[in-house]
N, C-alpha and C positions, 0 to 999 in steps of 0.2 A: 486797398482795404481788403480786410479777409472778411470771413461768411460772419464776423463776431463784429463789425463793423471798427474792429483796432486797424490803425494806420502803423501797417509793418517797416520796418525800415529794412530789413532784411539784405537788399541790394545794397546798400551804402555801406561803403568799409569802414567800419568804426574803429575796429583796432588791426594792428601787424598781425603775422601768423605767429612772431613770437612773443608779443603782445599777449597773445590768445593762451600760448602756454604757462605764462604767467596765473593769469585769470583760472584757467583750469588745478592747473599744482596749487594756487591758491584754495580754490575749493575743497580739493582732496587732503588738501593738510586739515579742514575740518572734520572731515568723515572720509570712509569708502563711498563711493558713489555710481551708477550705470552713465553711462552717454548720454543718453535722454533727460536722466538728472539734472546733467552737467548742463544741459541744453536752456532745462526751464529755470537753474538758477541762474545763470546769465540774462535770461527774460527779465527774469524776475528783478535784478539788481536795477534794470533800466527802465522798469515798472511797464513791462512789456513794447520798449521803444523798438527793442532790439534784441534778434535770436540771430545767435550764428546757425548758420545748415550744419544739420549731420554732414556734408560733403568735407566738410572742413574739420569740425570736431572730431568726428574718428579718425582721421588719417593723424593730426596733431597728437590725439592720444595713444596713435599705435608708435609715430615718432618717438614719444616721450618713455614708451616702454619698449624700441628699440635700443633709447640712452639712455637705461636702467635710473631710469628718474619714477617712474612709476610699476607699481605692478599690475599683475591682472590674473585675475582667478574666474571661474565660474561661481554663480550663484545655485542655490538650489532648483531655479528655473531650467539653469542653461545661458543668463544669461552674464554678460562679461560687466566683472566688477570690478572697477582700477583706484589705486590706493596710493598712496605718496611714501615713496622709496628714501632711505635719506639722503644719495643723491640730488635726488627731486629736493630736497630741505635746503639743500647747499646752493643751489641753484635758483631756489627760490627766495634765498635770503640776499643772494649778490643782484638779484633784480627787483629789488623793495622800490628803490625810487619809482621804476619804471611802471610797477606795479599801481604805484598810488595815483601814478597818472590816469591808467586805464581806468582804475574803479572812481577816480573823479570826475572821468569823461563819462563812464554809464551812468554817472550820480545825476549828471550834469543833463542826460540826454530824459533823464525821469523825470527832471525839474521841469523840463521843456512839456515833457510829455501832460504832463499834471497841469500845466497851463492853458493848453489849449485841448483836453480831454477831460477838462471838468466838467460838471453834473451839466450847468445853466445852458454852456458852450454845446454838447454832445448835443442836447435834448433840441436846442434850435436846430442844429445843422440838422437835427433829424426829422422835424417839421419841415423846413425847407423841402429839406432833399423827396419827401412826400407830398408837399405841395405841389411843387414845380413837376411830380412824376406825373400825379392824376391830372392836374388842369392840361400842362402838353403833350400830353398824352392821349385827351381826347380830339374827337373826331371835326369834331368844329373850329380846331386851333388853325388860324390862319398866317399869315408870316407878319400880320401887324402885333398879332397878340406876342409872337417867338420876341418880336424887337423891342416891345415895351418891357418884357419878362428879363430879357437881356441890362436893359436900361436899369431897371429896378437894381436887380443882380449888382450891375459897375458901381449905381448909388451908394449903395450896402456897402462893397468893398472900399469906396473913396473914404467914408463914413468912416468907419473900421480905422483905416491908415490913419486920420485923422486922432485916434483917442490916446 
């Protein structure tokens, strides 16, 4: 979990590398856009299930405008703004199926996401996760209360599986 209590998936590969150039020439066929852009709409599509690393998205887009698929200018910042070449057009249109797939799999990964990070869901696990801190966490906790708190905890989950 990060500091915003979201469940990153960050480490799980959700799409290829060329998967990924797909997804981004897609983007850019809407607008010019920065990396970071590019970053949080990928977030965004999977309603935060799933960011690729910058480690990944700049090298792909430096790829992608070493095979005059995209360009890149400067912004009035300084910073690098990359835009869909038509190249990039052509290449983006022979990978549509492939396309549809990835953006049903980030569709698919929000659906998930919205399941188990709705309002009623979120708020318990956060009661919990506050209960279980302050009680074992005090000074009186013995290893009978650790194993009943434990038992509780497996009940809940059997419980759970069960619905």
């Amino acid at each position: 979990m990060d500091g915003h209590g979201h469940n990153r998936l960050r480490r799980r590969r959700v799409m290829s590398g060329d998967q990924l150039k797909l997804v981004l020439m897609h983007l850019l066929r809407e607008q010019p856009r920065h990396g970071y852009d590019l970053i949080k709409e990928i977030e965004s599509l999977s309603s935060g299930a799933y960011a690729p690393s910058p480690g990944v998205v700049y090298p792909s887009l430096s790829l992608l405008s070493d095979m005059g698929r995209l360009s890149v200018r400067e912004d009035a910042e300084g910073r690098k703004l990359f835009d869909l070449m038509p190249k990039g057009q052509v290449a983006l249109k022979s990978g549509e199926d492939e396309l549809k797939i990835v953006l049903a799999s980030l569709s698919r990964l929000a659906d998930e996401r919205e399941k188990i990070d709705g309002g009623p869901v979120r708020r318990a696990m956060h009661n919990l996760k506050s209960s279980m801190r302050e009680r074992l966490t005090a000074e009186s906790v013995d290893r009978d209360t650790l194993l009943k708190a434990a038992a509780i905890l497996d009940e809940a989950a059997a419980k759970i599986e069960r619905l």
